[in-house]
PLY file of the C-alpha trace (Angstrom):
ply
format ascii 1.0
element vertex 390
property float x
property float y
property float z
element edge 389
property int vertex1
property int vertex2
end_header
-9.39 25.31 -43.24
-6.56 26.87 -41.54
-3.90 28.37 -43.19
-1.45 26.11 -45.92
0.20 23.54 -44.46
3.90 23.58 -44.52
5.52 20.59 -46.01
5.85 17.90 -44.74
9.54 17.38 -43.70
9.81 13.97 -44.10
7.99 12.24 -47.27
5.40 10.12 -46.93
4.32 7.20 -49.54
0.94 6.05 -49.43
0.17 2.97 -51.60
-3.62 2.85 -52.73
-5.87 -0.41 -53.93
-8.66 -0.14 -55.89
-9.82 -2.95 -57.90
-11.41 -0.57 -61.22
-11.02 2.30 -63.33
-13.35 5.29 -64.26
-15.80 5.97 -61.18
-15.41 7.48 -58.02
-12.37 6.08 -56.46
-10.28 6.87 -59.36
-11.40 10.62 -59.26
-11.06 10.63 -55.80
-6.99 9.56 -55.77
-6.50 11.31 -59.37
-7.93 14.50 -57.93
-5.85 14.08 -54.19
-2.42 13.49 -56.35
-2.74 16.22 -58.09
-1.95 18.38 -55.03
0.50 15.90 -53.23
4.17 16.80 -54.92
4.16 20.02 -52.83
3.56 17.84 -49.62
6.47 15.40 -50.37
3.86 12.79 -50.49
4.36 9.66 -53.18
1.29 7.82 -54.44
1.90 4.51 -55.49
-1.90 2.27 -57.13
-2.82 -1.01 -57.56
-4.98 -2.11 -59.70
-6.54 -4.47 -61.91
-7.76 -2.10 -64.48
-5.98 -0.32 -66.83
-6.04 3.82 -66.21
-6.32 6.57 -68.34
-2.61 8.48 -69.15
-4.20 11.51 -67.47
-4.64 9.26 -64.42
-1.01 7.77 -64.82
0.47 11.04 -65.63
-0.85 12.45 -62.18
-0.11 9.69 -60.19
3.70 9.88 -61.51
4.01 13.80 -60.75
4.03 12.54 -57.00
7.02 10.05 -57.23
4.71 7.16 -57.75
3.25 4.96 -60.48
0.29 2.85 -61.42
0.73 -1.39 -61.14
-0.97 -3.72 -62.55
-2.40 -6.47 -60.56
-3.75 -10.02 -61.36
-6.83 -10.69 -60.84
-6.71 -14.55 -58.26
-10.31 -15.03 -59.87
-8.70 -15.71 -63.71
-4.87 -16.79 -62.81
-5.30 -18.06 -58.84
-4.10 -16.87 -55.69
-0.31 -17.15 -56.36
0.03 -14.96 -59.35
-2.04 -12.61 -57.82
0.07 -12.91 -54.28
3.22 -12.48 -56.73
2.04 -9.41 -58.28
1.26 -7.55 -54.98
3.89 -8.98 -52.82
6.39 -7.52 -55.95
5.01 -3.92 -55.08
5.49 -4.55 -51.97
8.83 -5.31 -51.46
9.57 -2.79 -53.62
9.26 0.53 -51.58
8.71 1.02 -47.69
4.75 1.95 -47.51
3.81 4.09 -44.58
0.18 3.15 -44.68
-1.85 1.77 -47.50
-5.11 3.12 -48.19
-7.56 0.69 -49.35
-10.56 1.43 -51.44
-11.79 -2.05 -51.17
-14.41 -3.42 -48.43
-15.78 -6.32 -46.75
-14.18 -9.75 -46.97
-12.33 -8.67 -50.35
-10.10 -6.80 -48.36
-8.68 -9.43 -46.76
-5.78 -10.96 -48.76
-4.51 -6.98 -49.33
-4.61 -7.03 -45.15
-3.20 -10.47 -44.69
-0.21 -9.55 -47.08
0.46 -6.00 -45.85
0.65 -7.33 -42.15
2.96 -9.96 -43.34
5.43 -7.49 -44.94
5.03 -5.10 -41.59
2.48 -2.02 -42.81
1.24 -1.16 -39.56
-1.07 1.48 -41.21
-3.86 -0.02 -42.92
-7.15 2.12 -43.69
-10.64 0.91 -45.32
-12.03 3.74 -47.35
-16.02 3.73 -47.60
-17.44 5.23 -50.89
-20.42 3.61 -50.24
-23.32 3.18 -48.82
-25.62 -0.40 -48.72
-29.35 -0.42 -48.71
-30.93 -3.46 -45.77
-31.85 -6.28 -47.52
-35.04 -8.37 -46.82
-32.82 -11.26 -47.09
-31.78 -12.92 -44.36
-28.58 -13.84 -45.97
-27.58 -10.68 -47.30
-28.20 -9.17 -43.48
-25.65 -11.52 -42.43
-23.32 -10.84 -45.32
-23.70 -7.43 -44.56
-23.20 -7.97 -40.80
-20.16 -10.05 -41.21
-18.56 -7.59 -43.88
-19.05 -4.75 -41.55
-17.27 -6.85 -38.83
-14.22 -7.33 -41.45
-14.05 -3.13 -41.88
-14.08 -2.59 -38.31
-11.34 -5.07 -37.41
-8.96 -4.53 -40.44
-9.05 -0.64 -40.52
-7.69 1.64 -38.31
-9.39 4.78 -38.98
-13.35 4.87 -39.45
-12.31 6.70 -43.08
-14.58 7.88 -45.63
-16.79 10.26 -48.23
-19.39 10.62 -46.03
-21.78 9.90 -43.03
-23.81 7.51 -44.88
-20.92 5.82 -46.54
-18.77 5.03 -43.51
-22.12 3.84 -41.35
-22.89 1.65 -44.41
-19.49 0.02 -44.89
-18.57 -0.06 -40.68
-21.90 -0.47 -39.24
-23.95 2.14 -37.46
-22.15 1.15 -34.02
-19.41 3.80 -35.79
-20.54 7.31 -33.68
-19.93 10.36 -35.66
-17.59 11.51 -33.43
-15.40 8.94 -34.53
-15.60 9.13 -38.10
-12.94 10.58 -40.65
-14.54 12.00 -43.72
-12.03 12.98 -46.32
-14.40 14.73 -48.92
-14.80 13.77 -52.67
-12.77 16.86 -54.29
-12.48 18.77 -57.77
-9.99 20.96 -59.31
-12.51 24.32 -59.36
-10.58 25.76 -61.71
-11.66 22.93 -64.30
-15.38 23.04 -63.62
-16.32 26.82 -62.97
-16.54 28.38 -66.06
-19.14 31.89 -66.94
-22.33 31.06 -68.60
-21.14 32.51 -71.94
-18.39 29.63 -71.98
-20.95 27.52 -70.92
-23.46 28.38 -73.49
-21.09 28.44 -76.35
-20.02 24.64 -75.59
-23.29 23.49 -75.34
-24.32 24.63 -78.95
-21.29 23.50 -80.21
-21.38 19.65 -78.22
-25.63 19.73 -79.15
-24.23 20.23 -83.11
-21.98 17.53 -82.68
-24.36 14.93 -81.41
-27.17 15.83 -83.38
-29.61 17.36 -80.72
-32.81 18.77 -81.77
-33.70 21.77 -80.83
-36.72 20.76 -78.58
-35.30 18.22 -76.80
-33.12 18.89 -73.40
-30.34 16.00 -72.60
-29.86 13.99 -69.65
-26.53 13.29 -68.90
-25.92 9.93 -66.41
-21.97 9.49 -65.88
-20.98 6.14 -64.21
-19.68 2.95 -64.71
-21.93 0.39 -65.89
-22.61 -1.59 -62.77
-25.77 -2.91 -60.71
-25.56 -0.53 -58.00
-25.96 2.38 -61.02
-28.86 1.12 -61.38
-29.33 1.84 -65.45
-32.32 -0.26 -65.77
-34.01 2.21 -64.03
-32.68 5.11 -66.80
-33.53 2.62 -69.42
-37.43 2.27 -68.32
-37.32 6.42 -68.24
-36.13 6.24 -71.44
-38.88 3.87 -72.34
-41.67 5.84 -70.43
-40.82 8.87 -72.65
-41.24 6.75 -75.85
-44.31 5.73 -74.94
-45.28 8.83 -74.53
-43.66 10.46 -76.86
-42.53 13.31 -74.26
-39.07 15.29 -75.83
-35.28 14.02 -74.58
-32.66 12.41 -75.30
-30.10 10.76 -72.61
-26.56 10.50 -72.88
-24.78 7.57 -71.06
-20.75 7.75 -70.23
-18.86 5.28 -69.31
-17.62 1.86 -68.85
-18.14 -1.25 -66.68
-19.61 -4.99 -66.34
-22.59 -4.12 -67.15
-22.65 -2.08 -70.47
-23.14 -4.32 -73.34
-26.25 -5.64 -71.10
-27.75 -2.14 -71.47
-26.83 -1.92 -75.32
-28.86 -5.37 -75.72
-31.51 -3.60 -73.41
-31.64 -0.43 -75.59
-31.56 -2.99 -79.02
-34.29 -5.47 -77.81
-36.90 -2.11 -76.75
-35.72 -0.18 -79.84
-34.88 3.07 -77.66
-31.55 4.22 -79.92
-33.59 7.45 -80.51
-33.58 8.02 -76.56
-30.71 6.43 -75.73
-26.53 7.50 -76.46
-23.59 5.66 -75.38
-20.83 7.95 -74.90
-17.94 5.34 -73.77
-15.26 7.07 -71.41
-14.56 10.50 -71.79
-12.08 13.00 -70.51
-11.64 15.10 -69.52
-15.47 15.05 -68.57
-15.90 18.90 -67.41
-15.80 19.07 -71.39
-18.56 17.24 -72.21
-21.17 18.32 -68.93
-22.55 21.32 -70.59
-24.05 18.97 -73.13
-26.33 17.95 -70.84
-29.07 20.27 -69.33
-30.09 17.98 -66.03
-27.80 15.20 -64.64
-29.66 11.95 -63.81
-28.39 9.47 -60.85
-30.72 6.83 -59.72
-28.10 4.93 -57.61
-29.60 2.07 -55.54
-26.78 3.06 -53.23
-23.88 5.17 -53.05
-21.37 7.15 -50.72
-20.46 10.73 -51.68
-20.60 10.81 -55.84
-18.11 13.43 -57.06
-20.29 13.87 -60.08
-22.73 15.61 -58.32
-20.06 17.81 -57.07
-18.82 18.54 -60.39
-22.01 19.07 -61.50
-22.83 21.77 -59.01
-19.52 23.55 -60.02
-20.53 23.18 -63.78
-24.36 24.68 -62.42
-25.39 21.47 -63.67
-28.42 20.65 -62.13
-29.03 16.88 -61.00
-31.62 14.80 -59.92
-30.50 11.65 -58.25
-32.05 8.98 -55.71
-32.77 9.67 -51.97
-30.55 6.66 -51.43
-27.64 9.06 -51.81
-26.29 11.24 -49.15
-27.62 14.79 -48.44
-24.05 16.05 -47.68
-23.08 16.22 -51.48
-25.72 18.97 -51.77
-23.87 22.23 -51.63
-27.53 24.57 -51.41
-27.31 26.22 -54.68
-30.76 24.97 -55.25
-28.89 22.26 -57.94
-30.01 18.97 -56.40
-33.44 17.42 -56.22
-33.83 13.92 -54.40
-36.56 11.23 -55.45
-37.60 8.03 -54.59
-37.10 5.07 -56.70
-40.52 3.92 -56.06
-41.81 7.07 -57.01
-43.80 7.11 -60.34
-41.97 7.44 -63.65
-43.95 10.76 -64.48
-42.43 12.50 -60.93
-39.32 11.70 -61.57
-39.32 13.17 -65.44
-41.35 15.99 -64.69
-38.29 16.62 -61.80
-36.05 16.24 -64.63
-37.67 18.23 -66.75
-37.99 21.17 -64.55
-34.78 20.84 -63.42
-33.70 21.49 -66.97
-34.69 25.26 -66.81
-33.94 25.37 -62.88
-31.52 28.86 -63.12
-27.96 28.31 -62.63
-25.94 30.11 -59.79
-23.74 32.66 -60.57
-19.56 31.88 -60.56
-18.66 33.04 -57.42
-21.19 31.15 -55.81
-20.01 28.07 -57.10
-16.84 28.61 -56.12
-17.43 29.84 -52.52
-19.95 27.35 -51.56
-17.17 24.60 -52.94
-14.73 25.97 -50.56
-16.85 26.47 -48.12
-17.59 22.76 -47.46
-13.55 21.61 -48.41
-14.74 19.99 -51.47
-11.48 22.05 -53.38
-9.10 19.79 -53.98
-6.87 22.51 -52.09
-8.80 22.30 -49.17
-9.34 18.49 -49.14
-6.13 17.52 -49.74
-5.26 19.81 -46.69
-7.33 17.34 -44.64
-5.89 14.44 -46.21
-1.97 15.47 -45.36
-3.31 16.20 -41.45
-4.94 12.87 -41.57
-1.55 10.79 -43.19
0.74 13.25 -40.62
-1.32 11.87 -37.75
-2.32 15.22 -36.71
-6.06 14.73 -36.94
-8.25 11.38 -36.61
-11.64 12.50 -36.93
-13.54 15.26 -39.14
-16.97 15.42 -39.96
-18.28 17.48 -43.34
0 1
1 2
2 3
3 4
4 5
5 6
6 7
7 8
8 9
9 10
10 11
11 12
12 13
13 14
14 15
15 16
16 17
17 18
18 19
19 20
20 21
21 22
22 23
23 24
24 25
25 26
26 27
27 28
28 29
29 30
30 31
31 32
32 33
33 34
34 35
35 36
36 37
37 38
38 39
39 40
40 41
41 42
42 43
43 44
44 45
45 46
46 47
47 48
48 49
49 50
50 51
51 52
52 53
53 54
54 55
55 56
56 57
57 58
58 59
59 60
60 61
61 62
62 63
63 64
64 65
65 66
66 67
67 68
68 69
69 70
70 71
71 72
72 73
73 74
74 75
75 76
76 77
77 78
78 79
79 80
80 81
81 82
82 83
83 84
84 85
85 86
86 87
87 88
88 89
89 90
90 91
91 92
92 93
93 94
94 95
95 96
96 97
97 98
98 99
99 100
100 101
101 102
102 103
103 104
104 105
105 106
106 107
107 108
108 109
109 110
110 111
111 112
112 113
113 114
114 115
115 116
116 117
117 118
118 119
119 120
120 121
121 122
122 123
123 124
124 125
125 126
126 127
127 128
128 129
129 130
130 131
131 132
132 133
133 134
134 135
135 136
136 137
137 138
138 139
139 140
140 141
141 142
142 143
143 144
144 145
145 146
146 147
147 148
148 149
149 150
150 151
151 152
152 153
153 154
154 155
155 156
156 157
157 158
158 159
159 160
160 161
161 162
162 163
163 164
164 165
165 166
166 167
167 168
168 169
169 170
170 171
171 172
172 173
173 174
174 175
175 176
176 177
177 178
178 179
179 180
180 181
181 182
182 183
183 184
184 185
185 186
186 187
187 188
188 189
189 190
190 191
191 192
192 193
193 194
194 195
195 196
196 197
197 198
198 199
199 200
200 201
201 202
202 203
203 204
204 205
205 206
206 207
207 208
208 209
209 210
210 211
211 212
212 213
213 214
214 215
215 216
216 217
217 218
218 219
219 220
220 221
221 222
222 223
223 224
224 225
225 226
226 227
227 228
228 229
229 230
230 231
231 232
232 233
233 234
234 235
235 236
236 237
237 238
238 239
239 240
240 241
241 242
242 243
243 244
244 245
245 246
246 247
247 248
248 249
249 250
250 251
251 252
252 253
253 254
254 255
255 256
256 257
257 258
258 259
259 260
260 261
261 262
262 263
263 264
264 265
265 266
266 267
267 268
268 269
269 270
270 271
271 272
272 273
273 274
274 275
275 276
276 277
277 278
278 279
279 280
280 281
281 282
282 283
283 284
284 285
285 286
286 287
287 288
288 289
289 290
290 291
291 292
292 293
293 294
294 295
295 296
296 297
297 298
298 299
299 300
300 301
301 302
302 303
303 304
304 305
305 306
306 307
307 308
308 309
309 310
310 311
311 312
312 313
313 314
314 315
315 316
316 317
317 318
318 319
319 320
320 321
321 322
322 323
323 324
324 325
325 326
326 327
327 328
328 329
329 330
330 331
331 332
332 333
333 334
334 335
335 336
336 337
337 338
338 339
339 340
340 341
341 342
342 343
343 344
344 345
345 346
346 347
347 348
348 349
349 350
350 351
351 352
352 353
353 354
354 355
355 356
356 357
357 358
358 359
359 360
360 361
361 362
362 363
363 364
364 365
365 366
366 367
367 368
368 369
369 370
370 371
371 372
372 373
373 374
374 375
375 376
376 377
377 378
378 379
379 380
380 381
381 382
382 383
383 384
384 385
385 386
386 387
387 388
388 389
């Protein structure tokens, strides 16, 4: 990146959707507020969630605060029009920056053109797997229709994000990546610090000695794909191989995967964490970080990891760009046997962890800071750039 950007000299205020807490989008606007005060630039959220304070707290250093939205699929369309339409009219919005795809997006576009937002931008986190179905091609057509015509920026983590969410008639030339970004002074920490909170976090949940953790940190939803962690789990029962994995988070999904873990009688393999934070306290508890995504954009877990020297093993599904080559991340196929995929993890789990500095610069290096990022991000909301690829 060039050198800092001066402020900006008239403030901006960016409103952002995103329909849930805890997972990737909420990192991804938590970790961009946290640098916007100095850039006169306001974040306002909606959302239908509620946030953690840390979130709040973050989103209110910039000017802004965190609103409450109702959901039209519980109370109907008008108290949900009411609720947005009240935010609204509130504030003048420069753009809005939406964190919502497909044909969901379109009552947020409908509204925002009616109240004059010119600037309207579809953010893909994302990526979709093809579908044999013949249905879900269409769906996926049509949805990738609705992006192209209601943004307009071709915004996103990542290469394999935006061509999943806009279609692969997006060139790369025209794409806008805005990377998934950390606070590096939060993650990198010596491996004495490191070592010292692992013995004390293995203590506190009761680790054995023998066993190594696996750490999976999402929200309990299908694309997560926990089934998959839960026949792992299962695979090293019935083999009676040493582990234990650790599950944080929230979602849809997670008192599915409780039942799961009850009906196969896996509680010795298998801890539920709930939601933690801040989570760069709780990663060197685990020795290898597991995501088995069926899809995904640009996870900034795995970028936290690598900053941690956690190493991860993860899906192939998932974009190559969030490896930063510190010989961290190991890709595997979901149809791959069970046995490749723990004997990745477990020799992942004594995989030597990069020194500090090489965490840091390789971070830097590929504007994953949140320093650096959000440097992007102001050029991108000043209008100065329209296009960056990672």
């Amino acid at each position: 990146m060039q050198a800092q950007l001066q402020n900006t000299q008239k403030g901006i205020r960016v409103l952002h959707i995103m329909s849930g807490f805890g997972g990737g989008i909420s990192s991804f606007i938590y970790n961009k507020a946290l640098a916007m005060p100095k850039y006169q630039i306001t974040f306002d959220v909606v959302t239908y969630d509620q946030c953690s304070p840390e979130f709040v707290a973050a989103i209110q250093a910039t000017g802004g605060d965190v609103y409450q939205l109702i959901n039209p699929k519980k109370k109907g369309w008008s108290a949900f029009k009411h609720s947005f339409t009240k935010v609204l009219k509130a504030y003048h919005y420069d753009l809005i920056h939406c964190h919502i795809d497909g044909y969901r997006v379109l009552p947020y576009r409908y509204l925002a053109y009616k109240w004059g937002i010119k600037r309207f931008y579809i953010h893909a986190h994302q990526s979709y797997t093809m579908s044999n179905s013949i249905l879900n091609h269409v769906k996926l057509d049509i949805n990738q229709w609705l992006n192209r015509s209601l943004t307009q920026a071709y915004l996103g983590c990542g290469k394999l994000a935006i061509s999943g969410v806009y279609g692969h008639q997006v060139k790369q030339n025209q794409m806008m990546m805005i990377p998934n970004s950390i606070d590096v002074n939060q993650f990198i920490q010596s491996q004495e610090q490191l070592n010292e909170r692992k013995q004390a976090l293995r203590a506190q949940f009761g680790v054995k000695n023998e066993d190594f953790v696996i750490g999976q940190v999402t929200r309990f939803e299908k694309v997560k794909n926990h089934h998959f962690t839960l026949k792992l789990a299962y695979y090293m029962k019935k083999n009676k191989l040493p582990g234990r994995i650790f599950l944080a988070g929230t979602g849809n999904l997670l008192e599915e995967i409780k039942a799961e873990v009850s009906q196969r009688h896996l509680e010795d393999y298998v801890t539920f964490m709930g939601r933690l934070s801040p989570m760069q306290d709780y990663y060197p508890l685990f020795d290898v970080l597991l995501l088995p995504s069926i899809y995904e954009g640009l996870p900034t877990v795995v970028v936290e990891a690598q900053a941690i020297g956690l190493p991860v093993v993860m899906s192939d599904t998932i974009t190559k760009e969030v490896d930063l080559n510190l010989n961290l991340v190991q890709q595997l196929n979901l149809k791959d046997p069970m046995a490749d995929w723990y004997q990745a993890i477990s020799q992942a789990s004594q995989r030597k962890i990069p020194d500090l500095q090489s965490r840091k610069y390789r971070i830097e290096q590929e504007n994953f800071s949140n320093e650096s990022s959000a440097q992007l991000y102001v050029k991108f909301l000043k209008q100065d750039i329209s296009h960056y690829i990672i």
